[in-house]
C-alpha positions, 0 to 999 in steps of 0.5 A: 745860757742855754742848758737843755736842747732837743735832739733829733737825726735825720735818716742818715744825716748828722745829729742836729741840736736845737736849744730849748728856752724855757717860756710860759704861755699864758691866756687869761688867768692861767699861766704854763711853763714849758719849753719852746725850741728856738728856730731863728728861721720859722715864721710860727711858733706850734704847741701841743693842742693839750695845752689849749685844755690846760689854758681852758681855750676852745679851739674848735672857737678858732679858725683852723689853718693847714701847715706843711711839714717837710722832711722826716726826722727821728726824735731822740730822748736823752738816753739815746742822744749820746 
């Protein structure tokens, strides 16, 4: 069961909420525990660049790609959801 989801409102829009799963991530011998946002839809699954440090990835060894984002949103933290 889901238990935790991350807020967010567009400008003027309604209050959307998106479940969070919790997931590791894990290259070689080290291993994150963190949390992904399920979107049934993307194609692609984006992390903060910090945990590429904590894994001990060199990502200027990768190749980089361009993603478009659409849309503008404000994040909410929990105090402020509801």
């Amino acid at each position: 069961m889901i238990r935790q989801y991350f807020r967010y409102r567009e400008p003027n829009g309604p209050l959307v909420r998106l479940p969070l799963l919790p997931v590791s991530i894990r290259y070689k011998q080290k291993e994150v525990p963190v949390f992904a946002l399920v979107d049934s839809g993307s194609d692609l699954s984006i992390f903060p660049a910090s945990l590429t440090k904590t894994l001990g990835i060199d990502m200027k060894a990768g190749n980089p790609e361009e993603i478009w984002v659409v849309g503008q949103f404000e994040i909410l933290t929990p105090e402020s959801a509801f």
